[in-house]
C-alpha positions in Angstrom: -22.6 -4.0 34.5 -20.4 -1.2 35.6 -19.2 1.3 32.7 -18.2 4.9 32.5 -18.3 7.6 29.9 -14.5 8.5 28.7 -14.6 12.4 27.3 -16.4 12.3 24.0 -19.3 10.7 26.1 -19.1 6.6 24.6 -19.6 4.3 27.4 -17.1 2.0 28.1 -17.1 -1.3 30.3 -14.8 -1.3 33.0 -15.0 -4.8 33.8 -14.1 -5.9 30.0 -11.0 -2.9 30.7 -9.4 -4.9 34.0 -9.7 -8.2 31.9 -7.8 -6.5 28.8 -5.2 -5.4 31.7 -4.2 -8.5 33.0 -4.3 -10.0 29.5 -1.2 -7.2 28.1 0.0 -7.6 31.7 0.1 -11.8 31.0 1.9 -10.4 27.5 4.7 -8.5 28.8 5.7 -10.9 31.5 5.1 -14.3 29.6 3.7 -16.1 33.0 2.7 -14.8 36.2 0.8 -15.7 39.1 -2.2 -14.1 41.1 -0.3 -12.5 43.8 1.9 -10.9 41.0 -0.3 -9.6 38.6 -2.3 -7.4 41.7 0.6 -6.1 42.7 1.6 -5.1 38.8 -2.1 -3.9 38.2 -2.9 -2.3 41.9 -5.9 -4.7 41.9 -7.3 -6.8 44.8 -5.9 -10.4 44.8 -9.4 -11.9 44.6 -10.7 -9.7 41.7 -7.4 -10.7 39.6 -8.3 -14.5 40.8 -11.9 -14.1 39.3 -10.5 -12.8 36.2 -8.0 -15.7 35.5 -10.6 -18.0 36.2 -13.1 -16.6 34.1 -9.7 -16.5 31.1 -9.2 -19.8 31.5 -12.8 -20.9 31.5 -13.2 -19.5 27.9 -9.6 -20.9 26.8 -7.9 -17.5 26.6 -5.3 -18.5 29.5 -4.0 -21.5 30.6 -2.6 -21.9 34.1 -0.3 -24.6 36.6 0.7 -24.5 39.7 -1.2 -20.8 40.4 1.0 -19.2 37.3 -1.0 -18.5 34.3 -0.2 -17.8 31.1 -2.4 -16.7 27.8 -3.3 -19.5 25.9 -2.4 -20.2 22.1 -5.9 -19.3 21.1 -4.6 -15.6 20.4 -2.2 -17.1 18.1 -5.3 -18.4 16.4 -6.8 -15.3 16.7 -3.9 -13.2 15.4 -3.2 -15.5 12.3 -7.0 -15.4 12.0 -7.0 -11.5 11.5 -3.7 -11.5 9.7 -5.1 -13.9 7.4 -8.5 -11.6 6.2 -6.0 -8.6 5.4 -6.2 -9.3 1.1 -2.7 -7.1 1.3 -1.3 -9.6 3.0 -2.3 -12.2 0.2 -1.2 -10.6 -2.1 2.7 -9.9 -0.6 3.3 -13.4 0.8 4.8 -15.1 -2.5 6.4 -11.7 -3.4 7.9 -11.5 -0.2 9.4 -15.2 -0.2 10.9 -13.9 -3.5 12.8 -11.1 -2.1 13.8 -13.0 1.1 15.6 -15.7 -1.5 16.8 -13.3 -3.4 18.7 -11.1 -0.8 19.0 -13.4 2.3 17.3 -10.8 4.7 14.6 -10.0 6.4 12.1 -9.1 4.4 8.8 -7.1 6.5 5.3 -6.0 5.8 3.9 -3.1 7.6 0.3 -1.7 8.0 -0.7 1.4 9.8 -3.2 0.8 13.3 -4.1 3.5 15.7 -1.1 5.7 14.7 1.4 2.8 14.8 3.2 0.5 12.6 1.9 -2.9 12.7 4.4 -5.9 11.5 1.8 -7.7 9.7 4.4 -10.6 8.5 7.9 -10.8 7.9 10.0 -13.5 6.9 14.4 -14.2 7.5 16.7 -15.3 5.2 19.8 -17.2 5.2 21.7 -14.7 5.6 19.6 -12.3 8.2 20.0 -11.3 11.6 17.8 -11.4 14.4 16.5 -8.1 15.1 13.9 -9.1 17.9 11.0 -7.9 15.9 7.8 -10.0 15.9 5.0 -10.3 13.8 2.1 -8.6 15.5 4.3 -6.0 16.8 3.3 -2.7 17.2 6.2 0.3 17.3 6.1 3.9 16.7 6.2 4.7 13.1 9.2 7.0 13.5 11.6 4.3 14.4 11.5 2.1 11.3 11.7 2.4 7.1 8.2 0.7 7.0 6.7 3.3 10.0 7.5 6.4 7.8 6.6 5.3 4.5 3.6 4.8 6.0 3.2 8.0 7.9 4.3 9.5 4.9 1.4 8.1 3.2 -1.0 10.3 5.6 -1.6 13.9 5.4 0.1 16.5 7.2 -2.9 17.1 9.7 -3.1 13.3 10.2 0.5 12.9 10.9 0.1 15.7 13.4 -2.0 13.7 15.1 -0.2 11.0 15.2 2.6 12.9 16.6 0.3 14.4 19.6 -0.8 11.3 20.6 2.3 9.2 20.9 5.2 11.7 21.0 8.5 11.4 19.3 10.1 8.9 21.9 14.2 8.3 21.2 15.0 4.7 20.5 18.4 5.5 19.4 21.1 8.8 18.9 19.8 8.8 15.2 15.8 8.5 15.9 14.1 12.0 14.7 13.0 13.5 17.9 11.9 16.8 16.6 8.7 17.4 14.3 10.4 19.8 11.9 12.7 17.5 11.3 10.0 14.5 10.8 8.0 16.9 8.3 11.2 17.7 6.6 11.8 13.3 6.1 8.1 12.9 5.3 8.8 15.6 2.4 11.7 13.4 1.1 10.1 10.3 1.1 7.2 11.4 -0.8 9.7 13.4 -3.2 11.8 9.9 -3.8 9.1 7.1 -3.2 11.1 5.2 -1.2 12.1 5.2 2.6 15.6 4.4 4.3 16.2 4.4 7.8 19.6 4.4 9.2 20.2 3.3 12.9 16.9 5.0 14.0 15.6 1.9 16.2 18.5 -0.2 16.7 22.2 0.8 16.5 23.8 -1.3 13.4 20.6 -2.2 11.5 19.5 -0.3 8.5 16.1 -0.8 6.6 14.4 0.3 3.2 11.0 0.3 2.2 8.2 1.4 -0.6 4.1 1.4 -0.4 1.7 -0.8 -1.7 -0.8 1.1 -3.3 -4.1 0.1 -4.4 -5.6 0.6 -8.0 -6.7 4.4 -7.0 -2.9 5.2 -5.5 -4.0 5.0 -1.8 -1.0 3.4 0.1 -2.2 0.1 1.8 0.8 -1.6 3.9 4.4 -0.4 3.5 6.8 -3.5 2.0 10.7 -3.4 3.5 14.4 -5.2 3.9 16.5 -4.9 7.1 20.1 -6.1 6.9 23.0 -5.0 9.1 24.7 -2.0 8.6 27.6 -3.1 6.8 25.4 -5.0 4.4 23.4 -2.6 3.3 25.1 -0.2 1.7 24.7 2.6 -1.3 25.0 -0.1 -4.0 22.8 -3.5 -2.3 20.2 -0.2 -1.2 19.6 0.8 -4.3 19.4 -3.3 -5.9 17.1 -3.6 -2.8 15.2 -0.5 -3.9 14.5 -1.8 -7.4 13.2 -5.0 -6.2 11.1 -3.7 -4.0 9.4 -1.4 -6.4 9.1 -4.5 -9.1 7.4 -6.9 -6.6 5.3 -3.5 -5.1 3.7 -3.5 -8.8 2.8 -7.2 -8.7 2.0 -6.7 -5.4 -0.4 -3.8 -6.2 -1.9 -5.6 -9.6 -2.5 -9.0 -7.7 -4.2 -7.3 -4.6 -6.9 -5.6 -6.7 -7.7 -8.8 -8.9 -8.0 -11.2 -6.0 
């Protein structure tokens, strides 16, 4: 079994890292055949071959007509793993609440490797598509749920976290410039709350508080997105307040389950 030591010395199996390759590679494109994915991955056509073979032995892709596909086993998977977070328990009735109430999306965010993970989300009547998925992973700069919860990390972690994935632009308003992150960070510990304005996608605005557990320690980061025009001073600050009403019974209900 071939492996290789990475630079703090842990092994790691090369073969198991081609097969994670094509799988994200089968992710981003949606469906893709052999001669494809080689050329994508700079691997030999008949290594790529062996790997969608063995895939869709074990049910992970599915495949017609020599284009493949992953299979909906990692939707099993995913709702699997979602499913054993007690957070996410706790928020789903809350969050059904606050969709009705307001019409808009309403998200739930938990921290992963220095990213903001969508752990659930859910649209209202009256919300727009913003072409954000559950499961998705996005820098935590860009969004209202992302910087409450880097905000919830201390200043060495959040260092870190810069240092490993930069401060990429997503839009003319996304904080590209550490002092200026630190500076946010401050205010949204200062406040309690987190509003982003623009920073991922032009005409969207968000807002967001933690979920803390019974010692304080945030947890997941609970949010509304609405368009620009929708959420202004006076809906932000109704959104605000029932936010941090449903974080409380959020908070009680996920250390009693």
């Amino acid at each position: 079994m071939g492996s290789q030591a990475d630079g703090a010395g842990k092994r790691r199996v090369k073969a198991l890292e081609k097969g994670l390759r094509i799988v994200e590679e089968l992710k981003e494109q949606g469906s893709a055949g052999v001669s494809e994915l080689a050329s994508e991955l700079n691997m030999p056509t008949s290594t790529v071959h062996v790997y969608l073979q063995t895939l869709k032995g074990t049910g992970y892709v599915v495949g017609n007509d020599g284009t493949y596909q992953l299979s909906l086993r990692f939707l099993e998977i995913g709702s699997k793993v979602r499913d054993q977070r007690e957070v996410f328990a706790a928020a789903r009735q809350e969050m059904i609440d606050i969709c009705h109430s307001t019409g808009e999306t309403v998200g739930l965010g938990v921290l992963e490797d220095g990213k903001r993970v969508q752990l659930w989300q859910i649209e209202g009547k009256n919300a727009i598509n913003d072409n954000i998925h559950i499961g998705e992973y996005t820098h935590t700069h860009w969004t209202s749920l992302g910087k409450t919860l880097l905000a919830s990390q201390s200043d060495e972690s959040i260092e870190e976290i810069v240092e490993r994935h930069g401060l990429p632009r997503a839009t003319e308003n996304t904080i590209t410039d550490k002092h200026a992150l630190f500076d946010e960070v401050e205010t949204i510990r200062a406040q309690g709350y987190t509003l982003e304005d623009e920073e991922r996608k032009m005409g969207i605005r968000s807002v967001s508080v933690p979920l803390t557990d019974s010692d304080g320690n945030t947890i997941a980061a609970l949010g509304i997105t609405a368009p620009k025009n929708k959420m202004t001073s006076a809906t932000c600050g109704n959104y605000i307040a029932q936010l941090n009403d449903k974080a409380n019974v959020i908070s009680i209900k996920y250390a009693y389950q």
